[in-house]
C-alpha positions as a LaTeX table, in Angstrom:
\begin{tabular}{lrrr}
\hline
Residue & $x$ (\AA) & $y$ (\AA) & $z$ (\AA) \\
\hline
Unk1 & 82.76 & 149.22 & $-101.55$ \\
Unk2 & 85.46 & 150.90 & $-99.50$ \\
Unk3 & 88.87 & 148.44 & $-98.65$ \\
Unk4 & 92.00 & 148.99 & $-97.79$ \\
Unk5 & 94.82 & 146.71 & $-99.01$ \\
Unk6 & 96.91 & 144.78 & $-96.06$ \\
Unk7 & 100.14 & 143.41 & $-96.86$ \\
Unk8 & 102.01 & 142.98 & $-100.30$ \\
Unk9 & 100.19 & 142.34 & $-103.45$ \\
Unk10 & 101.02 & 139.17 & $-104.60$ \\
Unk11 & 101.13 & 137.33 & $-107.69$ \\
Unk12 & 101.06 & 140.37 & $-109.78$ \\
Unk13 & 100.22 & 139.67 & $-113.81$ \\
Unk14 & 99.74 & 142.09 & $-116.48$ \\
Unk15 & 96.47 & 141.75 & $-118.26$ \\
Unk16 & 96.61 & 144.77 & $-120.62$ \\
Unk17 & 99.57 & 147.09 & $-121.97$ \\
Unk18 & 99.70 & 150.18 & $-124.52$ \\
Unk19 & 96.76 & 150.11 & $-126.97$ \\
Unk20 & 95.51 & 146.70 & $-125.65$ \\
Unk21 & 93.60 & 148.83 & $-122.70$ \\
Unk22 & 90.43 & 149.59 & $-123.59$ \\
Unk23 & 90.13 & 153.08 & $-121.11$ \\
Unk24 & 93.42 & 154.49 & $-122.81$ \\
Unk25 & 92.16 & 157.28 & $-123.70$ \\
Unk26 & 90.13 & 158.18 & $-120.62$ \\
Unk27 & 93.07 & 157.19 & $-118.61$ \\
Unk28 & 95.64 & 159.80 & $-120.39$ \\
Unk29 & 93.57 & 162.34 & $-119.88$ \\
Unk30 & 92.40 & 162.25 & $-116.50$ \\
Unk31 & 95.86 & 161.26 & $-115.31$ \\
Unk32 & 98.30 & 162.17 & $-118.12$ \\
Unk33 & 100.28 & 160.44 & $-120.90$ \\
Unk34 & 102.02 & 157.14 & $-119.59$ \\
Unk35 & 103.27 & 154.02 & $-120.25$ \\
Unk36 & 100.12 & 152.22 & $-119.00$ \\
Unk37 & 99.42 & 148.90 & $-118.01$ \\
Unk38 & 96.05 & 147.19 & $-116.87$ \\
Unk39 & 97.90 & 145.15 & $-113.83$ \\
Unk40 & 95.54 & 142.11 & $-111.41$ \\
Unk41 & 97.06 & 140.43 & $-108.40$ \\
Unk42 & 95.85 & 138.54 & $-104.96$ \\
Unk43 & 95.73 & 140.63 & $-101.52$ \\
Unk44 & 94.54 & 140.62 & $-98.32$ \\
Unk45 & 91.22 & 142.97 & $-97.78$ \\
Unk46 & 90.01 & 145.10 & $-95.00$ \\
Unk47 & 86.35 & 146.12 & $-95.68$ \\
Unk48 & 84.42 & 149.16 & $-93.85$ \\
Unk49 & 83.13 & 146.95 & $-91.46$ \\
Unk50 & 86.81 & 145.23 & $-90.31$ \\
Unk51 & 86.62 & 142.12 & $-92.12$ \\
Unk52 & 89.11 & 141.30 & $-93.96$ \\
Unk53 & 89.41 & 138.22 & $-96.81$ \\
Unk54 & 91.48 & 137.84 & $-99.54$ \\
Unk55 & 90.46 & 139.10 & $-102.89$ \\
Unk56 & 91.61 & 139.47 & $-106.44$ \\
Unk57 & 92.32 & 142.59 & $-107.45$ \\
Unk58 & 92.50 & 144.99 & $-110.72$ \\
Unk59 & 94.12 & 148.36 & $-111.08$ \\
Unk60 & 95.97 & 150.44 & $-113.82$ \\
Unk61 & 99.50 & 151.52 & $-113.41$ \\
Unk62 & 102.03 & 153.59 & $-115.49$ \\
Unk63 & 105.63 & 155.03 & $-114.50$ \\
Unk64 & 106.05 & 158.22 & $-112.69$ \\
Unk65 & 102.59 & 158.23 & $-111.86$ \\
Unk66 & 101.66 & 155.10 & $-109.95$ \\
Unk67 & 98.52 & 152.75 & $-109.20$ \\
Unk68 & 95.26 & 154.31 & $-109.66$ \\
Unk69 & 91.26 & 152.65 & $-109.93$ \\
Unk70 & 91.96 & 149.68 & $-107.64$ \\
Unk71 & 88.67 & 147.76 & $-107.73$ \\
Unk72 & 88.53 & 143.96 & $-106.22$ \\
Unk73 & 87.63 & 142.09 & $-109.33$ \\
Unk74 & 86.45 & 138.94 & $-106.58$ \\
Unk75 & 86.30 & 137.43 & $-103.28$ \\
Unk76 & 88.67 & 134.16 & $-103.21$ \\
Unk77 & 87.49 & 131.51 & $-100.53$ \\
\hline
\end{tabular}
């Protein structure tokens, strides 16, 4: 499922920090050693075929190295 993100994330909480996220490991090596955080917040949506809604969203995120895996968790109404 291909999106792009319009507007500000809002509503930003952290789910996971440090040890507490479970793809630590997988995360420090593919994108190096961080402080890392597991991070979810609300957005507007643009889908592939131009519709857009607003969805929940889930992504990790550590200093000096940014967001990365941004995967819409669900679809709010």
């Amino acid at each position: 499922m291909h999106f792009r993100i319009i507007g500000k994330l809002e509503e930003i909480e952290v789910v996971a920090a440090g040890r507490g996220i479970r793809e630590l490991r997988r995360l420090r090596k593919v994108y190096g050693v961080g402080r890392w955080r597991k991070l979810k917040g609300k957005a507007l949506v643009r889908f592939a075929d131009d519709t857009v809604q607003e969805a929940e969203i889930h992504w990790y995120e550590a200093s000096g190295i940014g967001k990365k895996e941004l995967k819409i968790k669900r679809l709010i109404e």
